[in-house]
LUMSE-976881 format. One line per 5 residues: number of its first residue (from 0); their letters; for each residue x, y, z of C-alpha. Coordinates in Angstrom, 2 decimals. Each point is the difference from the previous one (the first is absolute). Layout:
BEGIN
NUM) a) X,Y,Z  ...
% end
This chain:
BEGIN
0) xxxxx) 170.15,25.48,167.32  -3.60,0.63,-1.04  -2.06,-2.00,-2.47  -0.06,3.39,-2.36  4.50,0.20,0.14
5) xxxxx) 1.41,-2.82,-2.08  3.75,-1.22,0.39  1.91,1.27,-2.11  2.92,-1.98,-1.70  3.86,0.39,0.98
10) xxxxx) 1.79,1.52,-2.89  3.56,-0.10,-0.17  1.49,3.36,-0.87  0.26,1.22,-3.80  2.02,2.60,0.62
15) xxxxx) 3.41,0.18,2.32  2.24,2.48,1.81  3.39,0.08,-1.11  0.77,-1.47,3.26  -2.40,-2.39,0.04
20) xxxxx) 0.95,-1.45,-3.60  3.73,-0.19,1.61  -1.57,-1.88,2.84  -1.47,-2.52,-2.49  2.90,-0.09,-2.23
25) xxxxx) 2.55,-0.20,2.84  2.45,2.54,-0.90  0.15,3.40,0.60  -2.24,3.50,-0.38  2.74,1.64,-1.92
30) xxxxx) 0.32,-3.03,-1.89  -3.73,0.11,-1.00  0.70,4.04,-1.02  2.67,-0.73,-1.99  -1.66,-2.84,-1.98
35) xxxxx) -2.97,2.22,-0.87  2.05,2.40,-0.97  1.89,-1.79,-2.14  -3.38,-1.72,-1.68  0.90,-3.39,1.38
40) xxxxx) -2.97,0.07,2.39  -3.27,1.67,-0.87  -1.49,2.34,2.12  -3.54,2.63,-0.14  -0.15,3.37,1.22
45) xxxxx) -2.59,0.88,2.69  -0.21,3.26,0.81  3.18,0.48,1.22  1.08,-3.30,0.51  1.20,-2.90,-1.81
50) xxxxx) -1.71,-3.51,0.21  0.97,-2.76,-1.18  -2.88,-3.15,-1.15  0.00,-3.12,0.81  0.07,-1.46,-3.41
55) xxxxx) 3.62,2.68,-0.65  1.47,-2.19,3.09  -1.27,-3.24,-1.35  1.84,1.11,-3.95  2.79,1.13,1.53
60) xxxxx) 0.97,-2.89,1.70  -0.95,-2.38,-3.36  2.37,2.22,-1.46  2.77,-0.66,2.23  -0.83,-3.15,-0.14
65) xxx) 0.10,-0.34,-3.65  3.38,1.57,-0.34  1.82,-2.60,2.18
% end
């Protein structure tokens, strides 16, 4: 690295695959496309393809949690 190229900080992802917010949740990609289609889990469009945040994970599992 150069003095004029400055680290830059590790992010976490904001937005996640399908199959990557299955990975997290531990449970299944179809799982993950039938909760967003049925509103349960909150998704964005992208082009073509669906992401879902961080923070949708994160209130989706408070809900679950909330409802036990």
């Amino acid at each position: 690295m150069t003095t004029t190229q400055e680290a830059l900080p590790v992010m976490p992802a904001l937005l996640l695959r399908p199959e990557e917010a299955a990975r997290v949740l531990g449970i299944g990609r179809s799982k993950v496309y039938e909760l967003m289609a049925a509103g349960a889990l909150r998704s964005v469009k992208l082009g073509g393809a669906r992401r879902i945040s961080a923070t949708a994970l994160q209130e989706f599992v408070s809900d679950l949690e909330g409802a036990l």
